[in-house]
Structures are given as C-alpha cells and as structure tokens.
TORVOFI-529303 format. One record per residue (C-alpha): residue in three letters; z, y, x. Coordinates in steps of 0.1 Angstrom, whole numbers, plus 5000, padded with zeros to 4 digits. Layout:
BEGIN
resn / pz / py / px
ala / Z / Y / X
...
This chain:
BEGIN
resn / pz / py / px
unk / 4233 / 5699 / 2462
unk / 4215 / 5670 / 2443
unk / 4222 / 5661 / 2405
unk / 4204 / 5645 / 2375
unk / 4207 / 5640 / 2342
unk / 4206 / 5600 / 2335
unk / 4192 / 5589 / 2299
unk / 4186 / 5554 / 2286
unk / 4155 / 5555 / 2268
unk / 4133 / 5529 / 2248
unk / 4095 / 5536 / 2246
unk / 4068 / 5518 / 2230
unk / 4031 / 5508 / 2241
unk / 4004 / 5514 / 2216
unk / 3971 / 5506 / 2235
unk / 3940 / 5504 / 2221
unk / 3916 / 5476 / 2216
unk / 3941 / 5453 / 2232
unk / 3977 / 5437 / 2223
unk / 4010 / 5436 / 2243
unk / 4041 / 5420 / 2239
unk / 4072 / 5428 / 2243
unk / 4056 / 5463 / 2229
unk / 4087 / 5482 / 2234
unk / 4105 / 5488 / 2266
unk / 4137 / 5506 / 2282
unk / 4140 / 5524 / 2308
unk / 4165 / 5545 / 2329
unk / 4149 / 5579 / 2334
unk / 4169 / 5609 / 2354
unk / 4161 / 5643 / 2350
unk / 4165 / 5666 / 2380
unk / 4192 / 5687 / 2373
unk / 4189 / 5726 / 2380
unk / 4211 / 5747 / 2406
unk / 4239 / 5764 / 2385
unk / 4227 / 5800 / 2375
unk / 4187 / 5792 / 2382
unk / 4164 / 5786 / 2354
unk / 4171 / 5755 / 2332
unk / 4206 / 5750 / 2348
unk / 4221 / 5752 / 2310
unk / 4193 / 5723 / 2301
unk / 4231 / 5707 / 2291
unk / 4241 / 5737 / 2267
unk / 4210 / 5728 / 2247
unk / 4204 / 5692 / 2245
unk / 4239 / 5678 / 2248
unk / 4274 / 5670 / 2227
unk / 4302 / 5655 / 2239
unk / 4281 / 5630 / 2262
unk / 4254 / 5623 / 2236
unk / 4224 / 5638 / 2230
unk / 4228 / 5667 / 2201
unk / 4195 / 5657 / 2185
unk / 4180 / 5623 / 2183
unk / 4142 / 5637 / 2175
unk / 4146 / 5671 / 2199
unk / 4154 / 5642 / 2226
unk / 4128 / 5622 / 2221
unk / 4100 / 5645 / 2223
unk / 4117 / 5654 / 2257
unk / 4116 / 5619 / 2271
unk / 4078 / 5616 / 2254
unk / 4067 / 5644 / 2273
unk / 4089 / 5633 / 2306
unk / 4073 / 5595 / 2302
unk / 4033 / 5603 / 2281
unk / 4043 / 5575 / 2257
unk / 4056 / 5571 / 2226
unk / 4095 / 5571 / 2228
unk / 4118 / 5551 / 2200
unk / 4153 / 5561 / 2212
unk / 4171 / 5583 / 2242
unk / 4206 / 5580 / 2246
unk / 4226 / 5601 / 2274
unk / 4244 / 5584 / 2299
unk / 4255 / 5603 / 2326
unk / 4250 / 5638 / 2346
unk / 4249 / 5615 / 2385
unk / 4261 / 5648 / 2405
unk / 4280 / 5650 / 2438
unk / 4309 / 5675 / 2445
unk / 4290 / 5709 / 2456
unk / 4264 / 5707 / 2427
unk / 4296 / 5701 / 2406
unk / 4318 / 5726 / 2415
unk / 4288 / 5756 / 2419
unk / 4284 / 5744 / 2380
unk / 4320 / 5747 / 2372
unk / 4318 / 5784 / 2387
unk / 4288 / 5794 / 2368
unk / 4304 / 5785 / 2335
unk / 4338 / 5801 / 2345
unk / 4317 / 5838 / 2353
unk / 4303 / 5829 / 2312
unk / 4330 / 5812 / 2293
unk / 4326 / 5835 / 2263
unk / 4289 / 5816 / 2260
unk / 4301 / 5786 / 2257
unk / 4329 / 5798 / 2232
unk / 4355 / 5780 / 2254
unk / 4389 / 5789 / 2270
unk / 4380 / 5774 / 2304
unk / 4355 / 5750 / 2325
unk / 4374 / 5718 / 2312
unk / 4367 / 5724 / 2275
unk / 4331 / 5733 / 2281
unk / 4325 / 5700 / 2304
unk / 4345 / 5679 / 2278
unk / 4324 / 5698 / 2250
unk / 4287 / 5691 / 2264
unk / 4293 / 5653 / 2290
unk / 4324 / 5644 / 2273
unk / 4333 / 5618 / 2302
unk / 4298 / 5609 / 2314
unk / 4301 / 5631 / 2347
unk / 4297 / 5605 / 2376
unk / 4306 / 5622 / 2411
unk / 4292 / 5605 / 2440
C-alpha cells in the first residue's frame, strides 16, 4: 500500500547577512500517508475540508516544520493513493462512521478530499 498527501506550498528564504531573489518559492511537498487504523491515519480528519486545508495558519506551521523554513501559503491538492491503500481506508471509516458524523464512506471522503483523491 503506498499513499501521500500532496500540498502546494510557497516558502520564503530569510538568510542572514546575505540577499536572494526571487525570496519566495513553491514547492510540491507529499506527506506519507498512514496505513488506515495505525497512528496518524486520520491526519485527514484533522487538517482537511472538502479538499482544502481547514486552517490556513494550523497548515502552515505543518509545512514549516515538514520544510525548516518559513512558509507563506499551503494549499491541498490531492491524497496520490493506489487501490489497496484506498479501499483499507474506506473500511476503516465504515467500522467508525458515527466519528465522522456521516451516513457512509462517500460522505466522509466527499466531506474531508472533496474530489482531490487521485488513484494510481
């Protein structure tokens, strides 16, 4: 099973003692996403909404600890997952659908990736 979530973000350089330009960059970072039902597998229940990210400044400390520098703006793009990660994660959230205050497995997916689930 292999997935990650894919952000856009845009970081700025702040050096010392010496000037750059451009000073602000972007980037494509992706963050290893966890097996269904092991730690940090609901990494989606807390940080996303309908295939955004559910708080601008929450994200960006993420991505400035992910990337040690200084980060301007994250923006979700995808969750990049192939069919078993995929459908292990579909079964977790059935066996917890009261959690995600939800009816069943399409809601909650709609709810947190909106359409920004790529399966490869």
């Amino acid at each position: 099973m292999d997935a990650a979530y894919v952000f856009r973000v845009r970081f700025r350089l702040d050096p010392a003692g010496v000037a750059v330009a451009p000073d602000e960059f972007e980037t494509v970072v992706r963050k290893p996403a966890a097996t269904a039902g092991d730690d940090g597998w609901l990494f989606f229940l807390h940080n996303l909404w309908r295939g955004d990210v559910n708080d601008d400044r929450h994200a960006r400390s993420l991505a400035e600890e992910w990337l040690s520098v200084p980060v301007v703006d994250v923006g979700f793009s995808e969750l990049d997952t192939d069919e078993a990660h995929l459908a292990a994660l579909k079964a977790e959230i059935a066996d917890d659908l009261d959690r995600f205050n939800a009816d069943d497995v399409s809601e909650v997916l709609n709810k947190y990736f909106g359409s920004s689930i790529r399966v490869r």
